[in-house]
C-alpha positions as CSV (number, residue, x, y, z in Angstrom):
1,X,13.6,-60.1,-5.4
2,X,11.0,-62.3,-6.9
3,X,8.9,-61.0,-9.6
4,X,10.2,-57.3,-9.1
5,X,12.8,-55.4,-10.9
6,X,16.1,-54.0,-9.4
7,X,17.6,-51.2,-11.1
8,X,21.5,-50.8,-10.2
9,X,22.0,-47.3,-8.7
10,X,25.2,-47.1,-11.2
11,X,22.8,-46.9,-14.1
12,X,20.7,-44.4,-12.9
13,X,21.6,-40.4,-13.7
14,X,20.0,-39.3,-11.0
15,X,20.8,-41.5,-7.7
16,X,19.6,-39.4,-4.9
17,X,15.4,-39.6,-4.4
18,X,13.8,-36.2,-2.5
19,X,10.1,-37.0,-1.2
20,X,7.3,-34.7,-0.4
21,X,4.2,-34.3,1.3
22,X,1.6,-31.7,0.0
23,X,-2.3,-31.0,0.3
24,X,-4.4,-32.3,-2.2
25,X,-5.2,-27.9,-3.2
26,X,-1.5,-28.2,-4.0
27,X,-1.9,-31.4,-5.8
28,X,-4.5,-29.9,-7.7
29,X,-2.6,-27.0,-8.2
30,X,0.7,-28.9,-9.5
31,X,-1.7,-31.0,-12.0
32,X,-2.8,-28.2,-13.2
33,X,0.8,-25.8,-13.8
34,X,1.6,-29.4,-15.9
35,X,-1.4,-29.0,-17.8
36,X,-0.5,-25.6,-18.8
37,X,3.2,-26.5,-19.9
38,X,1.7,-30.0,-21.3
39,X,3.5,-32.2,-19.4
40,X,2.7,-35.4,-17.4
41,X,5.9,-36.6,-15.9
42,X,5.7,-35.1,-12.6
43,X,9.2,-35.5,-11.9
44,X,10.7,-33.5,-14.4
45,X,8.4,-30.5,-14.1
46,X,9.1,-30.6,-9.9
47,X,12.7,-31.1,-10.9
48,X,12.6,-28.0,-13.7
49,X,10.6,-25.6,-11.5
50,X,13.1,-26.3,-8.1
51,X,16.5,-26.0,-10.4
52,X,15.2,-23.3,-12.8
53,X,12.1,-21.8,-10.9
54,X,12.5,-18.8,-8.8
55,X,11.2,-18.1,-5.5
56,X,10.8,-14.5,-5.0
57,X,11.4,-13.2,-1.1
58,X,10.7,-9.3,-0.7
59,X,11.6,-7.9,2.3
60,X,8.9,-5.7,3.7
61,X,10.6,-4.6,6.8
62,X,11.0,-0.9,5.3
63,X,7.7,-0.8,4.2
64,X,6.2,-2.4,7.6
65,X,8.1,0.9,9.1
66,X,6.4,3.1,7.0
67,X,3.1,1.7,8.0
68,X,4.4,2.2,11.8
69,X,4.9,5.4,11.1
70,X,2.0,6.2,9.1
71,X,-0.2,5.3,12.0
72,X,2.1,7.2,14.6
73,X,0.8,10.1,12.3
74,X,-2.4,9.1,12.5
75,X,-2.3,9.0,16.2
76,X,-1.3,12.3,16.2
77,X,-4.0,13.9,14.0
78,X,-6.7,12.6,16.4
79,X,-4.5,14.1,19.4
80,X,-4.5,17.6,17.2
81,X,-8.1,16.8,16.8
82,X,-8.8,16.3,20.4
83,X,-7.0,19.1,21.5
84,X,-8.8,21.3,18.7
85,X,-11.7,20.4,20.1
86,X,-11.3,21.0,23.5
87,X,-9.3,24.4,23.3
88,X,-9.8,25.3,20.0
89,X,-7.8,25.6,16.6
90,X,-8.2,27.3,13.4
91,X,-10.1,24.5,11.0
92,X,-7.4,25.5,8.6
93,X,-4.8,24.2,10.6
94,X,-6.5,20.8,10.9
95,X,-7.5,20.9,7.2
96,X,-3.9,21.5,6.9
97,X,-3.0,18.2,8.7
98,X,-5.6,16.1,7.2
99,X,-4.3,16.7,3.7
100,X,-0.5,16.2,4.9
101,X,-1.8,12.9,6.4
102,X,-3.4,11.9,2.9
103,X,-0.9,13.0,0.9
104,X,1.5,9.9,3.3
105,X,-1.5,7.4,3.0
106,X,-1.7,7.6,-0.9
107,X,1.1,6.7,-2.1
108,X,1.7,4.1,0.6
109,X,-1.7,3.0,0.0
110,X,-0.7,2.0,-3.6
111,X,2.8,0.5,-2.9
112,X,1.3,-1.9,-0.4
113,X,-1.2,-3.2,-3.2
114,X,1.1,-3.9,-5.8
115,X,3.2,-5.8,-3.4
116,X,0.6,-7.5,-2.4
117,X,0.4,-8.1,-6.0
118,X,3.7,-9.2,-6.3
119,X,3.4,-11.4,-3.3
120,X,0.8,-13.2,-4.2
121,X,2.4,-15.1,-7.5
């Protein structure tokens, strides 16, 4: 090859090249993790954050029943409420429901933020 350079794969470490395409927001963001651990060879941080980074994966499935359920509750207040309305109820009886049903929101309320939280890192 004139005027170029040809490195013999035996004297490389690493052999095997991995290519990428990202946005130039991730490009940004890449630059700017390197900044933070004051590095500029691109390479090695990619290669340290895929071999040593971790990826977190939570599995909402549980929590997306809960919300299913939460809502079936929900539905089911209104029906009371409706049929409250029309035939009549004691008010205690609905005030009854309406703190059972934020009593279940609360707390599921809360959980889905912080793993929104989570999520978002």
């Amino acid at each position: 090859m004139e005027g170029g350079f040809i490195i013999s794969q035996k004297k490389r470490k690493r052999s095997i090249s991995i290519q990428f395409y990202v946005t130039e927001d991730e490009h940004e963001a890449i630059q700017q993790r390197m900044e933070e651990v004051g590095t500029n060879n691109m390479s090695a941080f990619i290669r340290k954050q895929a071999l040593n980074g971790y990826v977190l994966h939570v599995d909402l499935s549980p929590v997306q029943e809960l919300v299913t359920l939460q809502r079936y509750c929900s539905n089911n207040l209104n029906q009371v409420a409706i049929h409250a309305n029309t035939y009549g109820i004691q008010p205690q009886e609905i005030n009854a429901l309406q703190k059972d049903y934020e009593a279940l929101w609360e707390p599921l309320s809360d959980l889905l933020k912080q793993l929104a939280k989570i999520t978002a890192l």
